[in-house]
N, C-alpha and C positions, 0 to 999 in steps of 0.2 A: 706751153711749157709748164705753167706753174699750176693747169689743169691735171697735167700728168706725174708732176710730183706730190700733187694729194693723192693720186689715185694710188700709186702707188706702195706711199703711206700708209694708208689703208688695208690696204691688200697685205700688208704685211700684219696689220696689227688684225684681220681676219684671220690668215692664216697659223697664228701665235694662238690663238682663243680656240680655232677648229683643232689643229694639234695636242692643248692642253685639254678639252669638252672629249678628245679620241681616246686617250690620258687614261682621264677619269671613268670612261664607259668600260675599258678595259678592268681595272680593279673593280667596276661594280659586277661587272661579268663573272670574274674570277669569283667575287664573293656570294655572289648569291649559286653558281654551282655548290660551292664547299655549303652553305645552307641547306643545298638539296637534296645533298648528300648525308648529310649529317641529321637532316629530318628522315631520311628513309631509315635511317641506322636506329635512332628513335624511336618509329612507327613500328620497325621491327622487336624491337624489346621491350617498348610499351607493356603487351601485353603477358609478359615474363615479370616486368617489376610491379604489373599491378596484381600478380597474386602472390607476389613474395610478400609486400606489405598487407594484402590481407591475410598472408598465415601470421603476417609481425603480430598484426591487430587481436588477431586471435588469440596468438600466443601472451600478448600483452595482458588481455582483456583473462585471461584464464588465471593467468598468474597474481590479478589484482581481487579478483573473486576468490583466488585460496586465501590470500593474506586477510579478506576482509572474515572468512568464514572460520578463519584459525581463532580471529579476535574475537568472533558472534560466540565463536565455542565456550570460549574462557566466561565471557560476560554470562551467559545463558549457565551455567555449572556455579559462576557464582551466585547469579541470583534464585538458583534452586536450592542453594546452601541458604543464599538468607531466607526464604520462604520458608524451607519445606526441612531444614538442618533438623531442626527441633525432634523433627518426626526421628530421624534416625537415632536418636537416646531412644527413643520405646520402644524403636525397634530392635538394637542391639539389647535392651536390655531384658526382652522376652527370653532369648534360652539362655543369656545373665540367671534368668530366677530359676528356670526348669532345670538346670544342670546344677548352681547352688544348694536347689530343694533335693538332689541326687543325692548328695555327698554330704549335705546336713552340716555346711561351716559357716552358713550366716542366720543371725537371726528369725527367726519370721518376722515379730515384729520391726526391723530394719529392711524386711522386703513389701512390707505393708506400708509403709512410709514411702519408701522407694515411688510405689506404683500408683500413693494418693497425688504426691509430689505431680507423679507425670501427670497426673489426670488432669490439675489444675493448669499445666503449663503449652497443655497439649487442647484445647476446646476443640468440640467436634470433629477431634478424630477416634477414626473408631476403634483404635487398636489400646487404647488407655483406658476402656471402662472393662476390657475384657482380661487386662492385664491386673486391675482393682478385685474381678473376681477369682481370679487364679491366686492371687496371693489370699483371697477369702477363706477360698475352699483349704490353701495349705495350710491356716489359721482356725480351719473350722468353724468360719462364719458363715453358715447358711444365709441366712437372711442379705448380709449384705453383698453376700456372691450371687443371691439371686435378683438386686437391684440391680449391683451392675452387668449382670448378662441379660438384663431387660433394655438397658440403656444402650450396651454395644446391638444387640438388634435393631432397636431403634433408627441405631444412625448406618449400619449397614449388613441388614439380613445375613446375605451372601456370605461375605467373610466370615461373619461373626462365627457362624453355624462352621463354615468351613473349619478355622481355627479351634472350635472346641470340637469338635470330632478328631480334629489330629491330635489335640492333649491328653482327649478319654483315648484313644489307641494305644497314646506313649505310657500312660499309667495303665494299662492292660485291662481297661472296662471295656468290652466290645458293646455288651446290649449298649452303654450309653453312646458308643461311637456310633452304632447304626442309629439309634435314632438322629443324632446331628447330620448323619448324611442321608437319609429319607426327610428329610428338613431341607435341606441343602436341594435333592434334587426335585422335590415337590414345585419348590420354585422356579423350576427352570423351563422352558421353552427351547427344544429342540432346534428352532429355528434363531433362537434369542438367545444364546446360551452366555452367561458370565465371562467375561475369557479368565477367569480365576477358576472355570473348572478345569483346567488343565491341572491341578492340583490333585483332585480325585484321582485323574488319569496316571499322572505322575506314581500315588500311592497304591492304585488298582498295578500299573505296571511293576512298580517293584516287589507285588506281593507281600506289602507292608499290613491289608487288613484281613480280617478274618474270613476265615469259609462263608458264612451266613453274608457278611459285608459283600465280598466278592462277588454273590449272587444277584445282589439287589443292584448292584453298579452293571453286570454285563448284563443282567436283562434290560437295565434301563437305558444301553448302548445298542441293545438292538433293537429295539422303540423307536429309539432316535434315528436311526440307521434304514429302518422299514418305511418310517412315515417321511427322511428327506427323498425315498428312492421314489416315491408315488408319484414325486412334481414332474410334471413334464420338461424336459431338455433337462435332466439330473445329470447324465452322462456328460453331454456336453460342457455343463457347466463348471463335472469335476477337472476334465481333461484341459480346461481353459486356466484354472485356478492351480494346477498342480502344471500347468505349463509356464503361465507367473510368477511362479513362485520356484521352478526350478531355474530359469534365467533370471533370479537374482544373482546364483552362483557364477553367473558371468563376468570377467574380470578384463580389466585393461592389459592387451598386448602387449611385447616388444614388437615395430615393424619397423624398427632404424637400416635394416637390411631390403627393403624395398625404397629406396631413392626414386629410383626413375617413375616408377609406378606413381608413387606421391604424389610425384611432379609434372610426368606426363600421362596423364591416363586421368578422362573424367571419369571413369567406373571403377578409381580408387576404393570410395567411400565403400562402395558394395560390396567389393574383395573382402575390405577390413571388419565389415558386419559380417561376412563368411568365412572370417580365421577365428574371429571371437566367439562364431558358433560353435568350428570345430572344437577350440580350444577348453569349451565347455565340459567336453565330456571325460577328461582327463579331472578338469576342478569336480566334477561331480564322481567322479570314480574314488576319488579321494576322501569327497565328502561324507560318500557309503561306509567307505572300509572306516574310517574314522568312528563312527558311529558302532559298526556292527565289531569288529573288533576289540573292541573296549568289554573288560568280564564285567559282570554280574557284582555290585558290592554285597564285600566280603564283611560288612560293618555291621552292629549292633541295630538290633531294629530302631532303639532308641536315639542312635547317632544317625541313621534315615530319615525319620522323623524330624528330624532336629535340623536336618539339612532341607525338607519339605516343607516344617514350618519358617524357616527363614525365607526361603523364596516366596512364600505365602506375604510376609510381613515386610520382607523389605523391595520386593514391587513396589512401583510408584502407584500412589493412588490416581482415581479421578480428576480432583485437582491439581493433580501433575500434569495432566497429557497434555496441554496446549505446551509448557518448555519441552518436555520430552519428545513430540514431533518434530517443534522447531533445531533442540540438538541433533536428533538422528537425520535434519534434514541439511545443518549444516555436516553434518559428519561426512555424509555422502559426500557432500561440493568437496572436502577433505581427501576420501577416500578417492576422488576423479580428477583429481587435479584440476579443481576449478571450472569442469563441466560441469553448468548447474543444469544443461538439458539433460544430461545422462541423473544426475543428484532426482531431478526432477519425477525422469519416468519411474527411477527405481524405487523412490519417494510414494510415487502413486502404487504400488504393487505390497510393498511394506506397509502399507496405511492397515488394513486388515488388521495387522498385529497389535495397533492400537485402540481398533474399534473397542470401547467398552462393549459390548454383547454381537453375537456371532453364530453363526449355525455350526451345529455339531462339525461336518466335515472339513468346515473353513478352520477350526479347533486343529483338529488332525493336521491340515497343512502345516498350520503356523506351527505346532509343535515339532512336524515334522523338520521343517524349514527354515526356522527364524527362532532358534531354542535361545539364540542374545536376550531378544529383546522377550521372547513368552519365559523366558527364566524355566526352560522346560528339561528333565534330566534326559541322560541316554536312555534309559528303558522306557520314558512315555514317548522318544522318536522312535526308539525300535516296534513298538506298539504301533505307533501311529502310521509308520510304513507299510507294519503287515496287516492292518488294518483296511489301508488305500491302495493294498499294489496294484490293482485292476488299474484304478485310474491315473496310479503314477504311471504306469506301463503305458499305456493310451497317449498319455500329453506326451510320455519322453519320446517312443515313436514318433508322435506329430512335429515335435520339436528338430527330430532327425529328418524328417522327409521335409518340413518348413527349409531349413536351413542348404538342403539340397536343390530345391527346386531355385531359389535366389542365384545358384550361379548361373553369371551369363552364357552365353555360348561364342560370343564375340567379346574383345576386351578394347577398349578402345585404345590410339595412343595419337596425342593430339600434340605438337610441335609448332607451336606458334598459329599460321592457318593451316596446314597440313591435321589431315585427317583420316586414319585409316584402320582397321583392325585387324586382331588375330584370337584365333581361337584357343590354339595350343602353345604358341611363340616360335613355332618349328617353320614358319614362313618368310625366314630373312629376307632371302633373293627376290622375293613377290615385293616384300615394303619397300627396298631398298631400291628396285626400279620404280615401286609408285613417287617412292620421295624424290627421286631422279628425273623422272620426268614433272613434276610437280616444281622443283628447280628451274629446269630447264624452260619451263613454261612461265614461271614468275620472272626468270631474267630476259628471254624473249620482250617480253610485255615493259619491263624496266625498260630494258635498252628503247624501244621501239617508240619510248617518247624523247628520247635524243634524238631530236632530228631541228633539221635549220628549218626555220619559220616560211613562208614565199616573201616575203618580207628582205628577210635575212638570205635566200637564196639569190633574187632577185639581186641583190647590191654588188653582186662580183661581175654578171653581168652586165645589168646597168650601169653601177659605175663605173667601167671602163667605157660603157657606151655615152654616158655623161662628159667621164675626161677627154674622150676624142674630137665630142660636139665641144670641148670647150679650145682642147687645140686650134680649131678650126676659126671659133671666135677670136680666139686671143690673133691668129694669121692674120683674118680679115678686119683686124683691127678694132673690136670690142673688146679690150684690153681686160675692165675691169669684169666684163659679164664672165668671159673665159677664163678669166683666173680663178671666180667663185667657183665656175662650173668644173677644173679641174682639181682645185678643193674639194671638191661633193664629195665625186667622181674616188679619189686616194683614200676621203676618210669612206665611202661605201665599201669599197673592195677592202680598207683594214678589218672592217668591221665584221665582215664576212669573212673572214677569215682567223678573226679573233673566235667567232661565235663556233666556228667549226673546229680550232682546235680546242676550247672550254667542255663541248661537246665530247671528242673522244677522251677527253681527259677523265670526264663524268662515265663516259661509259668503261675506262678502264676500273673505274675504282670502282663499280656497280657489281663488274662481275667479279671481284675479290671478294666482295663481300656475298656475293652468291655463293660462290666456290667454296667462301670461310664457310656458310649456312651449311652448305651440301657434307664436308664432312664432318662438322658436330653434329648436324642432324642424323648421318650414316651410323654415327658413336652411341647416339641417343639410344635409336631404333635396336641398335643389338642388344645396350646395357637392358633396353625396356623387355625384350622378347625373352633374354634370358632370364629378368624375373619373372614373369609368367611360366615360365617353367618353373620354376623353383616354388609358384604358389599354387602348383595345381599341382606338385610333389609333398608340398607343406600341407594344404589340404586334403587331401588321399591320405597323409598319414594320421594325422589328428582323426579326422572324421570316422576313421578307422576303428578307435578307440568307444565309439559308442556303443558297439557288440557287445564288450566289455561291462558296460553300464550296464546294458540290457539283461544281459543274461546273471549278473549279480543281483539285479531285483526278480528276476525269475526264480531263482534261487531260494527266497527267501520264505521258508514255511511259518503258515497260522501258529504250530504247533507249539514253535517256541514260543513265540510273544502273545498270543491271543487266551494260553489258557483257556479258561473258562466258556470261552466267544466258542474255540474251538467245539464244544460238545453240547451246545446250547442247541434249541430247537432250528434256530437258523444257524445257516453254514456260512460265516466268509466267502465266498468267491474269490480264491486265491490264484 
């Protein structure tokens, strides 16, 4: 008797424990479905939030390189003020003296003083000993206008020569301005050329010097012009250089009207290199008429001059050019909104225009193309185009079939792992069953790991087969074995049955979230197809616009700007 009231004891405090152990397997059940579920939801937008935080990163990282490059600007502007300030009193004060010495209301000796003053405050530049002889010569000091135009040689040939040719012009001495400029070009190296002879060019174009002047500058252009054509790959090299230098004119787009594309399409990036191509030809169509639309100044030879010698004199010298590439190089990261790979390549392309010396033709680009930074007027670009049309024609061509040949002929659009493409976006119903059966295929394979374990199969059977062997013990009088065993036996078959309805609970919620996939994905695919149309419509029409380009530099005769060139022994090839 009091064997069988332990037993029974017992039995009960097993049954308390298996009950509560049934309990807790059920809430862990439950929890790790909602886990499994909530990691597929996860696994699925993973790869959605890890390229939104890299456009953050980007977008982050762009915005901290403008701020840093806005501050380089200011620092780098300031410390060429404190360097290089000085320079600008001699410089502002050279046509100070030549338009004073016009009009006769200052002293000479007050401009003699003036220009000793600078000389002392100014060492080794070279525009203050030349400035000592100008005021010499207005004084009629031979002698010490002839030290000091020995001293500005000295410290820099080039200008010196160049600047006193442009003064004997403006005073109406030609013999002494051609010798300054046989002086000037004796020096020079058609391959090596000054980039301060764009100044010549400049006064050659506005028909600023004389008949005899004239002569000796276009012969000395087509010298230059005969002995770069002899080099082998001449051609090629212009059409590379006059293709560099026309996609500088390339500008950052608006493309806030392609979303999807952005977002879904890894052959974003390439569309956006081939709108900013088309795009080109509109900024360069502009850049032309700008140019060639502009009259002929109507001004005083001597207010010409005066416009030529300041560009001459307020150019940064040599020991500028290390700030002055650095600002133009923050300028760009400025100009690109903190793209220092775009600041970079454009960086490389603009380097030319700082090269202290340059071959004749690379002269012609930069004047052509970069009149900012070569301080070059409209008539030495109009010169310089008609000068280059052969080769600017050549690279703009290459530049239009380059930019043609880049688009793809498929566009991709990529939806998480979905991947598929189109050519023209006119293939809805083709995507929309690929993504459909791509669904269909991805929730097949979800569902199809909902399934009961043998394990877990096994227990509804078995444990029934268990609680019946234990019936049979507990009859025959194994009290306590068949009470364990119809314990097993209840908690197998719960379990099994827990497991199976966890199971379609998982798989109800699987395919909602398939179903949710199917029609955002359906919304994606349209929004994305319909911008492929719209950019093979935005495309066609820009790209359009090059004819335009084209036949505006075809247009453009020797006759006007070449002068001289025009009836010369050699012909331009126009």
């Amino acid at each position: 008797m009091e064997e069988r009231v332990i037993q029974q004891a017992d039995l009960r405090t097993i049954e308390n424990n298996l009950g509560a152990i049934h309990s807790d397997l059920q809430t862990i059940d439950s929890s790790v479905g909602t886990v499994n579920s909530n990691v597929k939801v996860v696994y699925d937008e993973i790869g959605s939030l890890a390229k939104e935080f890299h456009d953050f990163i980007n977008v982050q990282q762009k915005e901290n390189r403008l701020n840093r490059a806005e501050t380089r600007l200011v620092k780098i502007r300031q410390e060429l003020e404190k360097k290089y300030g000085h320079y600008d009193i001699v410089r502002r004060t050279t046509t100070g003296i030549l338009q004073a010495n016009d009009i006769g209301i200052v002293k000479k000796e007050t401009i003699s003083n003036a220009t000793e003053e600078l000389m002392i405050s100014t060492p080794g530049y070279w525009l203050a000993p030349c400035l000592v002889a100008l005021a010499a010569w207005i004084n009629d000091q031979p002698e010490l206008a002839e030290k000091a135009v020995k001293e500005g040689i000295k410290r820099n040939d080039e200008k010196t020569s160049l600047f006193f040719a442009l003064i004997c012009r403006r005073a109406d001495r030609k013999g002494a301005c051609l010798k300054w400029i046989q002086r000037y070009l004796a020096n020079q190296d058609e391959e090596k050329l000054d980039r301060k002879a764009v100044i010549i060019l400049d006064a050659f174009a506005g028909g600023l010097f004389g008949a005899d002047t004239e002569g000796v500058i276009s012969r000395q252009m087509n010298e230059w012009l005969e002995h770069l054509e002899e080099k082998p790959g001449f051609v090629e090299q212009q059409t590379q250089q006059w293709s560099d230098a026309i996609n500088l004119k390339r500008q950052t787009i608006d493309t806030s009207s392609y979303t999807y594309l952005k977002k879904y399409s890894k052959t974003w990036p390439v569309l956006e290199d081939i709108l900013e191509g088309a795009h080109l030809h509109a900024e360069m169509l502009t850049y032309l008429t700008g140019i060639f639309e502009q009259e002929a100044s109507t001004a005083a030879i001597k207010e010409q001059l005066d416009e030529i010698l300041n560009s001459l004199v307020t150019d940064f010298d040599d020991e500028e050019l290390p700030l002055r590439k650095e600002e133009k190089f923050e300028q760009f990261v400025v100009d690109f909104d903190g793209d220092e790979g775009r600041a970079r390549q454009n960086m490389t392309i603009e380097q030319t225009s700082f090269d202290t010396h340059k071959d004749f033709t690379q002269l012609l680009t930069d004047a052509a193309m970069k009149a900012e930074t070569t301080h070059s007027s409209v008539s030495s670009q109009k010169l310089a185009f008609a000068l280059s049309k052969d080769w600017v024609l050549n690279a703009y061509n290459d530049i239009v079939a380059q930019n043609r040949m880049k688009i793809p002929n498929e566009i991709e659009i990529n939806i998480d792992t979905f991947a598929t493409k189109t050519t023209d976006g006119q293939n809805e119903k083709e995507l929309v069953d690929q993504f459909n059966q791509h669904i269909d295929s991805g929730k097949s394979r979800a569902l199809s790991q909902y399934v009961l374990s043998s394990f877990e199969q096994f227990c509804l059977y078995g444990g029934a087969a268990i609680g019946i062997i234990g019936l049979f013990m507990f009859v025959a009088g194994s009290i306590f074995l068949g009470a364990i065993a119809v314990i097993a036996g209840i908690a197998m078959v719960l379990n099994h049955n827990s497991k199976k309805k966890q199971i379609e609970q998982n798989k109800k919620t699987a395919e909602e979230q398939f179903e949710k996939k199917r029609e955002t994905g359906v919304q994606i695919i349209r929004a994305t197809l319909a911008e492929v149309v719209d950019f093979r419509l935005d495309f066609s029409e820009h790209d359009a616009e090059s004819q335009s380009v084209i036949d505006f530099l075809e247009q453009i005769s020797p006759d006007q700007y070449v002068r001289k060139l025009a009836t010369s022994n050699r012909r331009i090839k126009m």
